[in-house]
C-alpha positions in Angstrom: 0.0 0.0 0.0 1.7 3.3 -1.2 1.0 7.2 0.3 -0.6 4.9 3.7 -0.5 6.2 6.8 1.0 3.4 8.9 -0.2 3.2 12.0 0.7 0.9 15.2 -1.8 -0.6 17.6 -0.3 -1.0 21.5 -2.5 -3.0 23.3 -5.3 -5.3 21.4 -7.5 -6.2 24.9 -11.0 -5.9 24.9 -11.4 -2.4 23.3 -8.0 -2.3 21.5 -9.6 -5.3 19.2 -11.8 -3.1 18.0 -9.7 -0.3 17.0 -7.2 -2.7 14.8 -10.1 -3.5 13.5 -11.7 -0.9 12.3 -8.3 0.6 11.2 -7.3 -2.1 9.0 -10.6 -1.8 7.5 -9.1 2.0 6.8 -8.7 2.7 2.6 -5.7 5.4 4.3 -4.3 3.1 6.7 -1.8 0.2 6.6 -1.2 -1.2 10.0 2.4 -2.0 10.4 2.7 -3.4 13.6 0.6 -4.7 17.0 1.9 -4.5 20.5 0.8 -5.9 23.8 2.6 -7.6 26.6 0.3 -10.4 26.3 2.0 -13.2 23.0 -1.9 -15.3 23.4 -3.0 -11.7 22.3 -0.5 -11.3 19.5 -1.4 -15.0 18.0 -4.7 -14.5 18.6 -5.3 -11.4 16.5 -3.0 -12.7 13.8 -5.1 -15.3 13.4 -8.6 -13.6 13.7 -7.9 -10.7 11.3 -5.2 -12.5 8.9 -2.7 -10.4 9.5 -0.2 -10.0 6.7 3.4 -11.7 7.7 5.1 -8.0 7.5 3.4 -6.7 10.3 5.4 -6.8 13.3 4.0 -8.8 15.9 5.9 -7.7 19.3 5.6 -7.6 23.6 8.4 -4.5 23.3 6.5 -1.5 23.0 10.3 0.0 22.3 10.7 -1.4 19.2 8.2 0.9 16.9 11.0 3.2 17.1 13.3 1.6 15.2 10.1 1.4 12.4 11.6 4.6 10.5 8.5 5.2 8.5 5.8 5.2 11.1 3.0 7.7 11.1 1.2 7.2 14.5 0.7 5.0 17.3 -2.6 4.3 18.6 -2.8 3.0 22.6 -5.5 1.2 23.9 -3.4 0.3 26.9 -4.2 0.8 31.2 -4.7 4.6 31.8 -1.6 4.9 33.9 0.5 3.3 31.3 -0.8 6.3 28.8 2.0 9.3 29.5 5.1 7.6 29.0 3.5 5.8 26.4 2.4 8.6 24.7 5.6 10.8 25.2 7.8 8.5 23.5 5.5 8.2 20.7 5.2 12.0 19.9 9.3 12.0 20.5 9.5 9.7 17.7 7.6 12.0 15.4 4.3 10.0 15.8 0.5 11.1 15.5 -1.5 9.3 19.0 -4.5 8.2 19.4 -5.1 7.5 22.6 -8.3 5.6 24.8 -9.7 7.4 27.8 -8.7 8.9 29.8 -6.0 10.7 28.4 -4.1 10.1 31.8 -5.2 10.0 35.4 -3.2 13.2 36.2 -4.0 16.7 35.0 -0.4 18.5 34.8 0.2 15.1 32.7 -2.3 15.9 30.0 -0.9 19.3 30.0 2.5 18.4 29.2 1.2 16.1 26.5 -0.9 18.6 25.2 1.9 20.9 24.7 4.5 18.5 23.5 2.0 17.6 20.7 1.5 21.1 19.7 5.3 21.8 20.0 6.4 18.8 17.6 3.3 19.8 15.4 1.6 16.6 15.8 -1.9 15.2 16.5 -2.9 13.8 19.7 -6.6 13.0 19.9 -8.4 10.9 22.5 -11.2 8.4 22.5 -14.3 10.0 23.5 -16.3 6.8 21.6 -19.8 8.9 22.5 -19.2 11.8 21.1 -18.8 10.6 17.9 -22.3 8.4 18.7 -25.0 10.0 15.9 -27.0 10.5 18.7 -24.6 12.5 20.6 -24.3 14.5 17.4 -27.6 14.7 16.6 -28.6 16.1 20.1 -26.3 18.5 20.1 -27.7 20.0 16.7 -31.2 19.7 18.7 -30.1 21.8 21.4 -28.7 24.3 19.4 -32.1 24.5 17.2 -33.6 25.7 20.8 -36.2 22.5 21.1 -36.3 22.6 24.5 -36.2 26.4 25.3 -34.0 27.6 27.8 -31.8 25.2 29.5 -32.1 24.8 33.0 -31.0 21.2 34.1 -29.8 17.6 33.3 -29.6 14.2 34.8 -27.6 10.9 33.7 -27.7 7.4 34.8 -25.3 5.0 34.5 -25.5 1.5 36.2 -24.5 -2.1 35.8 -23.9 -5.1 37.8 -20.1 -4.8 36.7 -17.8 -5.1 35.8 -16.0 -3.5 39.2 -12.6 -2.2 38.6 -9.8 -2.8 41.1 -7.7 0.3 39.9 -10.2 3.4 39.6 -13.7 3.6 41.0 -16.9 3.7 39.7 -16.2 7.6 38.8 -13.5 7.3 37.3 -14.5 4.2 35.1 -18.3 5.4 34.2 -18.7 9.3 34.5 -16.1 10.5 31.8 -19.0 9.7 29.4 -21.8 11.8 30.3 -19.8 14.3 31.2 -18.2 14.5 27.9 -22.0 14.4 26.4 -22.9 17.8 28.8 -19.6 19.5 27.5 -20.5 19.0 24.1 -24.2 19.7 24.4 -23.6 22.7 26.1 -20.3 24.2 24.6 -18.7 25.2 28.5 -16.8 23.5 31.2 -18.4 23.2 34.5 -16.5 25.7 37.0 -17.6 23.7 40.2 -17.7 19.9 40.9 -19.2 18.0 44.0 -19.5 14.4 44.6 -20.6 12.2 47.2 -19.8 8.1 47.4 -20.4 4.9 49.2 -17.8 1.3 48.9 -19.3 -1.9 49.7 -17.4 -3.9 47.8 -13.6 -2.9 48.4 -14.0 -0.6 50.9 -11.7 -2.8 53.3 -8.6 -2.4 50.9 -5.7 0.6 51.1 -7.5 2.6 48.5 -11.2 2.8 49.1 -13.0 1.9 45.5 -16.2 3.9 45.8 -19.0 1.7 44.0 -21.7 4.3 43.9 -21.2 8.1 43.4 -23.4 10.9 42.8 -21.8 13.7 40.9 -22.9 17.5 40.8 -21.7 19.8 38.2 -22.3 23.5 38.0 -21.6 25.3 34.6 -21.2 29.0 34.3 -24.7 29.7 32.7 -26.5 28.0 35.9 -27.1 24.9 34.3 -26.1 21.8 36.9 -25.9 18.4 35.5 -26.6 15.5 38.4 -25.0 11.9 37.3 -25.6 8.8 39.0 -23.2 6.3 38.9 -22.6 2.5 40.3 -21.8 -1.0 39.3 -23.5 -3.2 41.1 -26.9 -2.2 40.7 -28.2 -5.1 38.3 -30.7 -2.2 36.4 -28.6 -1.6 33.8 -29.0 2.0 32.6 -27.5 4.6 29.9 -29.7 7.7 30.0 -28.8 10.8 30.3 -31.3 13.9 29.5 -31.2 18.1 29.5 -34.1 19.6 30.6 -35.1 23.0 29.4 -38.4 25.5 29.4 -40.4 23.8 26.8 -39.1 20.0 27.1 -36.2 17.8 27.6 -34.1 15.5 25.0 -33.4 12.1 26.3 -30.3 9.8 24.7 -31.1 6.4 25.7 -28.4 4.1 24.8 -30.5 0.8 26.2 -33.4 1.7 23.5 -31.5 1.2 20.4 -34.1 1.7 17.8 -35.1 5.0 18.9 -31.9 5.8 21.4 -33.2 10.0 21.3 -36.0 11.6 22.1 -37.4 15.3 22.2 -40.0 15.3 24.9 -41.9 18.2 24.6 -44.4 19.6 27.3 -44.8 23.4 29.4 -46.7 24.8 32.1 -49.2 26.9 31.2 -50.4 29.7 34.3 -53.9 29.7 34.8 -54.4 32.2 37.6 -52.9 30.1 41.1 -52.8 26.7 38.8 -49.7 25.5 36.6 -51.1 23.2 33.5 -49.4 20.8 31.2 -49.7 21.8 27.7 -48.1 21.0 24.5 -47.1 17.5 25.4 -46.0 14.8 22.8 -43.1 12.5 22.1 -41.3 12.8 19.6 -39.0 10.3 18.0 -35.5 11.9 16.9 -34.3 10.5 13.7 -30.4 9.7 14.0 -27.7 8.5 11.4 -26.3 4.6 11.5 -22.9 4.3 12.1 -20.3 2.7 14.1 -18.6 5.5 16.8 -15.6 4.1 16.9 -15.5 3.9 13.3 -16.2 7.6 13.2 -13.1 8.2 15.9 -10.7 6.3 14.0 -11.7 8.1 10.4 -11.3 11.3 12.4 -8.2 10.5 13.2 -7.1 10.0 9.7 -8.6 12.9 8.5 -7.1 15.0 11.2 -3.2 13.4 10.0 -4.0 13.9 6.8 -5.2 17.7 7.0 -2.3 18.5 10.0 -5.6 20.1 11.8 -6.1 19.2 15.7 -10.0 17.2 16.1 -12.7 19.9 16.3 -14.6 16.7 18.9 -11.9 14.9 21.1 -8.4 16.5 20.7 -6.2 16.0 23.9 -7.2 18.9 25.5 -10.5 17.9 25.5 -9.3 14.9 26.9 -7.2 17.4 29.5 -10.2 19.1 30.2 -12.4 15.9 31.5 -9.4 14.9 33.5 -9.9 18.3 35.5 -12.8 17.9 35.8 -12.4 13.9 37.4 -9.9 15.8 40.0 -11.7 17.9 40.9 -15.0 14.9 41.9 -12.1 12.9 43.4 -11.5 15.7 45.5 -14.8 16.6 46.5 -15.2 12.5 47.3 -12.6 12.1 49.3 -13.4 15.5 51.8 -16.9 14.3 52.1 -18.5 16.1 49.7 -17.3 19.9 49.6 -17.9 21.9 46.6 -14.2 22.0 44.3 -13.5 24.4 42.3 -12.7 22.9 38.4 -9.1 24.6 37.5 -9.5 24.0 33.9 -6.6 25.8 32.0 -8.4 25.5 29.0 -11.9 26.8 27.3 -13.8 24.7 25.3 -13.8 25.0 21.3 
């Protein structure tokens, strides 16, 4: 394949599967090598996806530098494996793509922010649901001014499992609806407050919360409440902005009709409030794989030399400030933290 970008998958677990796929289903891509520490994983892919016999098949993340004509690296690897992966890569010249979280540590996302834009290169990160057409869709929805003025939204996400043993229930669930209220709304929230109970772990050296519940405050008043846990066996994806006139609902469990525009007001009849104008309505979306869409954006973004105008690493910087600053508010009990984004959002 000639004028490819060649591309290296590190890490080919549960979700890095899907990326190799998806990028060796790229016209623009030829993958030129697949990491992981794992060899069952190497053989294993090999064999599912046919891999062609030049494609190097290695445990030693070190030697894609000595591949002089590689374009970018992608890493679906452990979060706290991500900065050193991710700092060698853009040393060697590379593009990254990177799963979330960017890293667990905010002056880390910073610095890789920075080295990216100093050596010129991409760095974009994973955000599978906002590249979801009904993540897009909604967006455009809001925008439109369906549901008037916006004054609230809740999300829900619960599972029985599967429970982490290095990051808690925050940490492993809530970077998804919150990256759906920065990107319906266009602003970072500026305070954060969460509250959290362990059951399951709670006996270890560091706590594992299994439930929270997460405030956020952005600076036009809305607050966004998100309810998290993973051993409640009522599996839910919902999440919903509530505004004068109605509320949009994207319900990833209902996948035939996974948005809604619920429309409905009050209507003041001297000392009475009446329901008026109520009806469902069903919000038409685009098929289309996500992850597909992350990995094309990607491409294009190589291919152009432009940063992602949806998941670029400081957006990815920006939800890890925001994590902090919940962690913090979990582990004091509760107490309102301020969110020291150094960013604002595009």
């Amino acid at each position: 394949m000639t004028n490819s970008i060649k591309v290296a998958v590190v890490g080919v677990g549960r979700w890095g599967v899907h990326l190799l796929r998806n990028f060796l289903a790229h016209p623009c891509v030829e993958i030129v090598a697949v990491v992981d520490p794992n060899p069952e994983c190497l053989v294993k892919v090999e064999r599912q996806y046919n891999l062609d016999k030049n494609v190097l098949l290695t445990t030693e993340y070190q030697k894609l530098q000595q591949l002089n004509e590689l374009n970018a690296v992608v890493i679906a690897t452990p979060a706290v494996t991500h900065y050193s992966l991710i700092v060698d890569a853009l040393n060697w010249g590379c593009h990254v793509l990177a799963e979330k979280p960017l890293t667990l540590k905010p002056n880390e996302c910073r610095q890789l922010c920075e080295l990216a834009e100093k050596q010129q290169l991409i760095l974009n990160v994973d955000h599978t649901y906002l590249f979801h057409p009904a993540v897009e869709k909604g967006q455009a929805v809001l925008q439109a001014g369906a549901v008037g003025d916006l004054r609230y939204g809740y999300a829900t996400r619960t599972h029985l499992g599967p429970v982490r043993q290095d990051v808690d229930a925050l940490w492993d669930l809530a970077i998804h609806d919150i990256a759906i209220f920065n990107n319906w709304l266009g602003e970072l929230p500026f305070t954060a407050q969460a509250t959290g109970k362990a059951w399951l772990q709670q006996e270890t050296s560091n706590t594992l919360s299994d439930l929270v519940q997460a405030t956020l405050i952005y600076p036009s008043g809305f607050q966004a409440f998100i309810h998290l846990c993973w051993l409640n066996p009522d599996k839910q994806r919902r999440l919903a902005v509530v505004g004068s006139r109605g509320s949009l609902i994207f319900d990833e469990m209902l996948s035939d009709t996974p948005l809604t525009l619920m429309e409905g007001e009050f209507e003041r009849q001297e000392n009475r409030f009446i329901p008026v104008n109520q009806q469902r309505k069903v919000i038409e979306i685009e098929k289309g794989e996500p992850l597909q869409k992350v990995c094309n954006d990607f491409v294009e973004c190589i291919m152009q030399n432009t940063p992602s105008s949806i998941s670029n690493g400081r957006v990815g910087a920006e939800l890890v400030e925001i994590l902090t600053a919940l962690t913090k508010s979990l582990e004091t009990g509760g107490k309102s933290i301020s969110v020291n984004s150094n960013y604002k959002h595009q």
